[in-house]
N, C-alpha and C positions, 0 to 999 in steps of 0.2 A: 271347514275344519276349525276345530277350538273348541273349548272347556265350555259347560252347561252350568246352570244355575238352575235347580228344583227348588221353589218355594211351596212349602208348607202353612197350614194354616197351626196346625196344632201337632205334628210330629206322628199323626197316626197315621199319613197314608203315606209314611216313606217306604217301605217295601214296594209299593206300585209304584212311585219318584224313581228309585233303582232300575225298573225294569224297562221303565221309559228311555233313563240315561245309556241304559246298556246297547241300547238301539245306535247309538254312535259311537265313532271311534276314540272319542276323548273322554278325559277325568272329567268328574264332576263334583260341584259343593251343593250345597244342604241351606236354603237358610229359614229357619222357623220363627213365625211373626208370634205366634202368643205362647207359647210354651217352652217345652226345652227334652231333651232325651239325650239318654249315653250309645243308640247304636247312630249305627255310621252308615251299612248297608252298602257298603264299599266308595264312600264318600270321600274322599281326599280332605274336606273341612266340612263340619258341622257349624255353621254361626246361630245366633240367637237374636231376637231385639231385646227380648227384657220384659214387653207390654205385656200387661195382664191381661188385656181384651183387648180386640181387632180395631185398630181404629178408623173411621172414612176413609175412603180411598182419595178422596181429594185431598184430604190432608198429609199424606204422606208420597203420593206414584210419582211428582219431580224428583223430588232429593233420591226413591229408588231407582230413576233411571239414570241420576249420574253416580250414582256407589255400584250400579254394573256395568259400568259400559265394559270390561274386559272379555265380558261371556258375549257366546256366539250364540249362544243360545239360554232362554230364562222361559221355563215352564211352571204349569201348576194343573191340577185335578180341575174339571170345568166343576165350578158350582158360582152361587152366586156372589161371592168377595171376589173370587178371580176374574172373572167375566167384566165385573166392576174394574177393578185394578191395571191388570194386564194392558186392556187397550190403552188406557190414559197412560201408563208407564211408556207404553212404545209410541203413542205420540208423541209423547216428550223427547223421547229419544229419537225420532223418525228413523224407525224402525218399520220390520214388519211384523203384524200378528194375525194370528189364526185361532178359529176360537172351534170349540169339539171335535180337534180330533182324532179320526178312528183308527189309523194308524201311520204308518211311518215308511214310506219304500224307499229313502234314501235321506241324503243331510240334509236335502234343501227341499225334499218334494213331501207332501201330503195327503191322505184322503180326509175329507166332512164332509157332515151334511149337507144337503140344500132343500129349498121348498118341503119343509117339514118331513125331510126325511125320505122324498119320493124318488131323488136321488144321490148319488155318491161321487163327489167333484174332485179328481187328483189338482192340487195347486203347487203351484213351482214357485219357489222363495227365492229372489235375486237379492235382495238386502244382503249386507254384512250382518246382521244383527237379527234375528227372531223372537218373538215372544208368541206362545200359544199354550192354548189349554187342551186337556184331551178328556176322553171317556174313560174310567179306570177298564171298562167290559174288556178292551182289545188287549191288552196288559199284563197278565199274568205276573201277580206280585213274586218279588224275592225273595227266598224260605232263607236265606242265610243275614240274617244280621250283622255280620262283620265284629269289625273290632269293638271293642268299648272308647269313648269319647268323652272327652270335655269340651261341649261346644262353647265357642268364643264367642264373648258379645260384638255387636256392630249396633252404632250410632247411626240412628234414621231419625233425620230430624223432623219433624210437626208441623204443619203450616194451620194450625187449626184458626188464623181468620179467616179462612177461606170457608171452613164447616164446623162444626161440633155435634156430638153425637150427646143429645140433651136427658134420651133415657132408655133405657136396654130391657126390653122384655122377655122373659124365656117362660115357655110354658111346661110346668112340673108334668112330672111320668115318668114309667121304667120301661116304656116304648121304647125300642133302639130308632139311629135318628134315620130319615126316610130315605135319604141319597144314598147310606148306605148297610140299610137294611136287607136282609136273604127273605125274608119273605114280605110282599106288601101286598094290602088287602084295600082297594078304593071303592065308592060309592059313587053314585050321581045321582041327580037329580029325583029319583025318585023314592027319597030317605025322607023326604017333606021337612024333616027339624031333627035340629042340631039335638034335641034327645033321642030321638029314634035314630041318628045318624051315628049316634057314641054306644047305642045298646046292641045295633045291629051288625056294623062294621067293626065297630071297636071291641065288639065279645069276641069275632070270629080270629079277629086280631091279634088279640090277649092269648087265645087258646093256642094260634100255631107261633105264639112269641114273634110276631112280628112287627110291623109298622102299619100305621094306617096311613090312606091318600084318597084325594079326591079330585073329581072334575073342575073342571071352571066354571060349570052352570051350577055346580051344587055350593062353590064359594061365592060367587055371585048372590048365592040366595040365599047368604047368613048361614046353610046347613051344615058347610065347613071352617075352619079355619085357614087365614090366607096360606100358613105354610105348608100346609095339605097340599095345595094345588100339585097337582102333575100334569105332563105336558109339557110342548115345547115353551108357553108362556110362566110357565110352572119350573118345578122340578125335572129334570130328567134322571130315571132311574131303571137299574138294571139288574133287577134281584133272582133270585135261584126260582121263584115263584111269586109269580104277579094275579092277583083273583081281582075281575071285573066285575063288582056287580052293578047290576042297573046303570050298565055305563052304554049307551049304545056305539060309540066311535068316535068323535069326530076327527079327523086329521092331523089336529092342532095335539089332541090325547096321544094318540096313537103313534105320534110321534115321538112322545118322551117315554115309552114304554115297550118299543118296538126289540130295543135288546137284550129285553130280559128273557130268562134260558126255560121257562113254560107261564105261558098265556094261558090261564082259564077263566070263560068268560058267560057269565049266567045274566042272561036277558029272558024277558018274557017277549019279546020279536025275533024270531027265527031271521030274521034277513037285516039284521044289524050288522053295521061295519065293522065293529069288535069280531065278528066270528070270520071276517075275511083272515086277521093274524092270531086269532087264537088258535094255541094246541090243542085244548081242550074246550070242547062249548056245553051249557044245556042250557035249553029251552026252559024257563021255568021262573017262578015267580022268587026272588032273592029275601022277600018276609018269608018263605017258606025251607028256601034252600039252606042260606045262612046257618040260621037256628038250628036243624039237626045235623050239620057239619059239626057245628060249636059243640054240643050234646053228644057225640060220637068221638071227636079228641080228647074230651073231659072225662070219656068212660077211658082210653087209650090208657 
Protein backbone atom coordinates (compact mmCIF):
# COMPACT_ATOMS: atom_id res chain seq x y z
CA UNK A 1 0.00 0.00 0.00
CA UNK A 2 1.01 3.75 -0.65
CA UNK A 3 0.59 6.58 -3.15
CA UNK A 4 2.08 6.20 -6.98
CA UNK A 5 4.12 8.38 -9.03
CA UNK A 6 3.21 8.25 -13.05
CA UNK A 7 5.97 9.97 -15.00
CA UNK A 8 5.20 11.51 -18.17
CA UNK A 9 7.38 12.32 -20.87
CA UNK A 10 5.45 14.96 -22.44
CA UNK A 11 1.75 14.99 -20.82
CA UNK A 12 0.09 13.05 -23.62
CA UNK A 13 -0.29 9.74 -22.44
CA UNK A 14 -1.72 10.64 -18.99
CA UNK A 15 -5.12 9.23 -19.62
CA UNK A 16 -3.34 5.69 -20.00
CA UNK A 17 -0.90 7.02 -16.44
CA UNK A 18 -4.79 7.24 -14.89
CA UNK A 19 -5.81 3.80 -15.83
CA UNK A 20 -2.74 2.37 -14.71
CA UNK A 21 -2.94 4.14 -11.21
CA UNK A 22 -6.49 3.14 -10.91
CA UNK A 23 -5.29 -0.42 -10.62
CA UNK A 24 -4.36 0.45 -6.92
CA UNK A 25 -5.98 1.37 -3.97
CA UNK A 26 -4.15 4.67 -3.39
CA UNK A 27 -3.82 8.48 -4.71
CA UNK A 28 -1.67 9.21 -7.15
CA UNK A 29 0.84 12.30 -8.60
CA UNK A 30 1.63 13.23 -12.06
CA UNK A 31 5.09 14.40 -12.72
CA UNK A 32 5.95 15.59 -16.45
CA UNK A 33 9.71 15.89 -17.46
CA UNK A 34 9.32 18.24 -20.64
CA UNK A 35 6.18 19.78 -20.89
CA UNK A 36 3.21 20.79 -18.86
CA UNK A 37 -0.92 20.50 -19.05
CA UNK A 38 -4.00 21.75 -16.88
CA UNK A 39 -5.76 18.08 -16.69
CA UNK A 40 -5.28 16.13 -13.81
CA UNK A 41 -7.16 12.91 -14.77
CA UNK A 42 -7.86 12.50 -11.20
CA UNK A 43 -4.29 13.25 -10.03
CA UNK A 44 -3.99 14.60 -6.45
CA UNK A 45 -0.71 16.78 -7.90
CA UNK A 46 0.24 17.60 -11.28
CA UNK A 47 4.28 18.61 -10.83
CA UNK A 48 6.38 19.75 -13.85
CA UNK A 49 10.45 20.11 -14.20
CA UNK A 50 10.32 23.20 -16.50
CA UNK A 51 12.92 21.44 -19.30
CA UNK A 52 12.41 22.01 -22.73
CA UNK A 53 13.81 18.67 -23.86
CA UNK A 54 14.39 15.31 -22.28
CA UNK A 55 17.68 15.26 -20.89
CA UNK A 56 20.23 11.88 -20.33
CA UNK A 57 19.21 9.81 -18.16
CA UNK A 58 22.43 9.77 -16.43
CA UNK A 59 22.23 13.04 -15.76
CA UNK A 60 19.39 13.33 -13.82
CA UNK A 61 17.87 9.23 -12.41
CA UNK A 62 20.19 9.84 -8.72
CA UNK A 63 18.81 13.15 -7.63
CA UNK A 64 15.03 11.43 -9.11
CA UNK A 65 15.45 8.61 -6.80
CA UNK A 66 15.89 10.65 -3.86
CA UNK A 67 12.92 13.41 -4.61
CA UNK A 68 10.64 10.00 -4.56
CA UNK A 69 11.54 8.07 -2.20
CA UNK A 70 7.72 8.58 -0.47
CA UNK A 71 6.01 6.61 -3.47
CA UNK A 72 5.52 3.03 -3.37
CA UNK A 73 5.30 2.99 -6.56
CA UNK A 74 6.90 5.16 -9.80
CA UNK A 75 5.77 4.22 -13.26
CA UNK A 76 5.92 5.23 -16.85
CA UNK A 77 4.66 4.00 -20.62
CA UNK A 78 7.63 1.46 -21.90
CA UNK A 79 9.41 3.37 -24.63
CA UNK A 80 12.81 4.17 -24.94
CA UNK A 81 13.66 7.31 -22.27
CA UNK A 82 11.90 5.08 -19.79
CA UNK A 83 13.60 1.81 -20.18
CA UNK A 84 16.75 4.13 -19.92
CA UNK A 85 15.70 5.89 -16.80
CA UNK A 86 13.57 3.81 -14.62
CA UNK A 87 16.18 0.89 -14.08
CA UNK A 88 18.99 3.53 -13.12
CA UNK A 89 16.51 5.48 -10.96
CA UNK A 90 15.82 2.16 -8.96
CA UNK A 91 19.15 1.20 -8.72
CA UNK A 92 19.85 4.09 -7.05
CA UNK A 93 17.22 3.66 -4.99
CA UNK A 94 17.52 -0.28 -4.46
CA UNK A 95 14.48 -0.74 -5.33
CA UNK A 96 12.60 -2.94 -7.63
CA UNK A 97 11.88 -2.77 -11.27
CA UNK A 98 9.96 -4.36 -13.90
CA UNK A 99 10.21 -3.34 -17.34
CA UNK A 100 6.73 -4.18 -20.14
CA UNK A 101 4.37 -4.79 -18.27
CA UNK A 102 1.20 -6.34 -19.42
CA UNK A 103 -0.85 -6.20 -16.63
CA UNK A 104 -1.41 -5.89 -13.10
CA UNK A 105 -3.22 -8.84 -10.57
CA UNK A 106 -2.37 -7.28 -7.53
CA UNK A 107 0.02 -4.48 -5.57
CA UNK A 108 2.98 -6.27 -5.70
CA UNK A 109 2.39 -9.09 -8.51
CA UNK A 110 2.78 -8.75 -12.28
CA UNK A 111 2.63 -10.25 -15.78
CA UNK A 112 5.71 -9.52 -18.84
CA UNK A 113 7.26 -10.81 -21.31
CA UNK A 114 9.90 -13.28 -21.61
CA UNK A 115 12.16 -14.91 -24.32
CA UNK A 116 10.60 -12.54 -27.01
CA UNK A 117 7.32 -12.95 -26.06
CA UNK A 118 7.00 -16.85 -26.33
CA UNK A 119 6.10 -16.53 -22.84
CA UNK A 120 4.17 -14.72 -20.07
CA UNK A 121 5.89 -14.51 -16.41
CA UNK A 122 3.65 -13.62 -13.29
CA UNK A 123 6.52 -11.66 -10.87
CA UNK A 124 5.95 -11.03 -7.33
CA UNK A 125 7.51 -7.68 -5.80
CA UNK A 126 8.92 -7.95 -2.15
CA UNK A 127 10.58 -4.48 -2.14
CA UNK A 128 9.09 -1.59 -0.39
CA UNK A 129 9.45 0.46 -3.39
CA UNK A 130 8.62 -0.40 -7.27
CA UNK A 131 9.53 1.11 -10.37
CA UNK A 132 8.12 -0.37 -13.86
CA UNK A 133 7.12 0.38 -17.17
CA UNK A 134 4.13 -1.19 -18.98
CA UNK A 135 2.50 -1.64 -22.50
CA UNK A 136 -0.26 1.19 -22.92
CA UNK A 137 -2.23 -2.18 -25.11
CA UNK A 138 -3.54 -3.73 -21.60
CA UNK A 139 -4.85 -0.19 -20.34
CA UNK A 140 -7.60 1.26 -21.35
CA UNK A 141 -7.13 5.00 -21.18
CA UNK A 142 -9.32 7.44 -18.91
CA UNK A 143 -12.15 9.38 -20.94
CA UNK A 144 -12.65 11.80 -18.08
CA UNK A 145 -10.05 14.47 -17.62
CA UNK A 146 -10.77 15.57 -14.15
CA UNK A 147 -10.40 18.94 -12.81
CA UNK A 148 -8.26 21.72 -14.40
CA UNK A 149 -4.73 22.35 -12.74
CA UNK A 150 -1.84 24.33 -12.18
CA UNK A 151 0.99 22.00 -12.15
CA UNK A 152 3.76 22.85 -9.56
CA UNK A 153 7.36 23.13 -10.57
CA UNK A 154 9.91 20.56 -8.92
CA UNK A 155 13.74 21.11 -8.99
CA UNK A 156 15.61 18.09 -10.49
CA UNK A 157 18.91 18.70 -10.43
CA UNK A 158 21.63 17.81 -13.58
CA UNK A 159 24.67 15.97 -13.01
CA UNK A 160 25.57 16.72 -16.70
CA UNK A 161 29.54 15.81 -16.01
CA UNK A 162 28.66 12.67 -16.06
CA UNK A 163 26.93 13.09 -19.92
CA UNK A 164 25.74 15.81 -22.30
CA UNK A 165 23.56 15.48 -24.96
CA UNK A 166 25.98 17.24 -27.77
CA UNK A 167 23.03 17.28 -30.58
CA UNK A 168 19.31 16.36 -31.12
CA UNK A 169 18.14 15.20 -34.41
CA UNK A 170 14.41 14.88 -35.33
CA UNK A 171 13.29 13.84 -38.62
CA UNK A 172 10.56 16.23 -40.39
CA UNK A 173 6.99 14.74 -41.44
CA UNK A 174 3.32 14.68 -40.77
CA UNK A 175 3.60 10.91 -40.16
CA UNK A 176 2.04 10.43 -36.61
CA UNK A 177 4.97 8.95 -34.22
CA UNK A 178 5.36 5.04 -34.69
CA UNK A 179 4.81 3.78 -30.86
CA UNK A 180 1.83 5.27 -31.10
CA UNK A 181 0.48 5.24 -34.22
CA UNK A 182 -3.28 3.25 -35.24
CA UNK A 183 -2.18 2.27 -38.14
CA UNK A 184 1.59 0.89 -39.13
CA UNK A 185 2.77 -0.06 -42.28
CA UNK A 186 6.59 -1.92 -42.20
CA UNK A 187 8.85 -3.30 -44.93
CA UNK A 188 11.94 -5.61 -44.90
CA UNK A 189 14.40 -6.55 -46.57
CA UNK A 190 13.08 -6.81 -49.82
CA UNK A 191 12.50 -2.87 -50.51
CA UNK A 192 16.44 -3.05 -51.85
CA UNK A 193 16.81 1.15 -51.05
CA UNK A 194 15.91 3.58 -49.16
CA UNK A 195 13.95 5.02 -52.40
CA UNK A 196 12.01 2.23 -53.17
CA UNK A 197 11.62 1.64 -49.47
CA UNK A 198 9.88 5.57 -48.91
CA UNK A 199 7.67 5.22 -52.57
CA UNK A 200 6.59 1.82 -51.61
CA UNK A 201 5.90 1.67 -47.73
CA UNK A 202 5.70 5.20 -47.22
CA UNK A 203 2.83 5.84 -50.26
CA UNK A 204 0.83 3.02 -48.64
CA UNK A 205 1.53 4.73 -45.42
CA UNK A 206 0.61 8.24 -46.33
CA UNK A 207 -2.69 6.92 -47.94
CA UNK A 208 -4.14 5.07 -44.63
CA UNK A 209 -2.61 8.15 -42.46
CA UNK A 210 -0.38 6.09 -40.79
CA UNK A 211 3.13 5.37 -39.72
CA UNK A 212 5.85 3.70 -41.30
CA UNK A 213 8.39 0.73 -39.63
CA UNK A 214 10.68 -1.64 -40.50
CA UNK A 215 12.69 -4.80 -39.79
CA UNK A 216 16.17 -4.99 -38.46
CA UNK A 217 17.58 -6.57 -41.63
CA UNK A 218 16.14 -3.71 -43.74
CA UNK A 219 17.90 -1.10 -41.21
CA UNK A 220 20.95 -2.96 -41.15
CA UNK A 221 21.03 -2.47 -44.90
CA UNK A 222 20.73 1.47 -44.88
CA UNK A 223 16.98 0.67 -46.44
CA UNK A 224 15.50 2.15 -43.37
CA UNK A 225 15.95 4.51 -40.69
CA UNK A 226 17.24 3.49 -37.29
CA UNK A 227 13.91 4.75 -35.70
CA UNK A 228 11.88 2.61 -38.00
CA UNK A 229 13.17 -0.37 -36.45
CA UNK A 230 10.48 -2.56 -34.86
CA UNK A 231 10.77 -5.52 -32.71
CA UNK A 232 11.81 -6.50 -29.49
CA UNK A 233 15.36 -4.62 -30.32
CA UNK A 234 13.34 -1.95 -31.98
CA UNK A 235 10.13 -0.29 -31.14
CA UNK A 236 7.36 -2.29 -29.58
CA UNK A 237 4.08 -1.30 -30.97
CA UNK A 238 0.49 -2.10 -30.93
CA UNK A 239 -1.69 -0.29 -33.39
CA UNK A 240 -5.47 -0.85 -34.67
CA UNK A 241 -3.73 -2.34 -37.81
CA UNK A 242 -0.28 -3.56 -38.50
CA UNK A 243 0.60 -4.40 -42.55
CA UNK A 244 3.75 -6.86 -43.16
CA UNK A 245 5.22 -6.45 -46.09
CA UNK A 246 8.00 -8.56 -47.30
CA UNK A 247 8.69 -9.24 -43.75
CA UNK A 248 9.03 -12.92 -43.29
CA UNK A 249 9.01 -13.20 -39.25
CA UNK A 250 11.75 -13.55 -37.34
CA UNK A 251 10.95 -13.89 -33.51
CA UNK A 252 12.99 -10.84 -32.50
CA UNK A 253 9.94 -8.88 -35.21
CA UNK A 254 7.31 -10.61 -34.20
CA UNK A 255 7.74 -10.03 -30.89
CA UNK A 256 7.35 -6.23 -30.79
CA UNK A 257 4.27 -6.52 -32.95
CA UNK A 258 2.51 -9.49 -31.56
CA UNK A 259 -0.36 -7.02 -29.76
CA UNK A 260 -1.51 -5.18 -32.27
CA UNK A 261 -5.54 -5.87 -32.78
CA UNK A 262 -5.04 -7.13 -36.87
CA UNK A 263 -1.87 -8.59 -38.36
CA UNK A 264 -1.90 -8.56 -42.12
CA UNK A 265 0.86 -10.01 -43.70
CA UNK A 266 1.88 -10.03 -47.69
CA UNK A 267 4.76 -12.36 -48.45
CA UNK A 268 5.49 -13.82 -51.62
CA UNK A 269 6.52 -17.40 -49.23
CA UNK A 270 3.35 -19.10 -48.43
CA UNK A 271 5.18 -20.68 -45.15
CA UNK A 272 6.65 -17.64 -43.63
CA UNK A 273 6.63 -17.14 -39.86
CA UNK A 274 4.53 -13.85 -40.34
CA UNK A 275 1.42 -15.95 -41.29
CA UNK A 276 1.78 -18.20 -38.28
CA UNK A 277 0.27 -14.59 -36.06
CA UNK A 278 -1.20 -12.90 -38.91
CA UNK A 279 -5.04 -12.14 -39.09
CA UNK A 280 -4.80 -11.78 -42.38
CA UNK A 281 -2.34 -13.17 -44.96
CA UNK A 282 -1.62 -13.10 -48.94
CA UNK A 283 0.62 -14.78 -50.94
CA UNK A 284 1.79 -12.36 -53.18
CA UNK A 285 4.49 -10.06 -54.38
CA UNK A 286 4.23 -6.62 -52.13
CA UNK A 287 5.69 -4.36 -55.59
CA UNK A 288 2.41 -5.45 -56.79
CA UNK A 289 0.17 -5.59 -53.86
CA UNK A 290 1.14 -2.20 -52.12
CA UNK A 291 0.57 -0.13 -55.20
CA UNK A 292 -3.05 -1.00 -55.88
CA UNK A 293 -4.03 -0.88 -52.06
CA UNK A 294 -2.42 2.75 -52.30
CA UNK A 295 -4.46 3.37 -55.80
CA UNK A 296 -7.82 2.09 -54.37
CA UNK A 297 -7.64 4.39 -50.83
CA UNK A 298 -6.86 7.37 -53.08
CA UNK A 299 -10.03 6.63 -55.26
CA UNK A 300 -11.98 6.10 -51.49
Amino acid sequence: MGKSLFISLDGSDLAIGAAVAAKFADAFDVLILTSTTSDSFGADKVMATGWASLPPATAYAAELAKLVTGYARIFAVSAMWSKDLLPRAAGVADAACVTDVLSIESESRFTRPMYAGAIVATVEVSAPQTWFTFRPVGFPAVSDAGASVSPGVINVALDSAKVQAVATRAKEGGRPDLSAAKVVVSGGRPLKDAATFERVVGGLADALGGAVGATRAAVDAGIAANELQVGQTGKIVAPDLYIAAGISGSTQHMAGIKDSKLIVAINTDGDAPIFSIADLGLVGDLYEVLPVLERELKKA
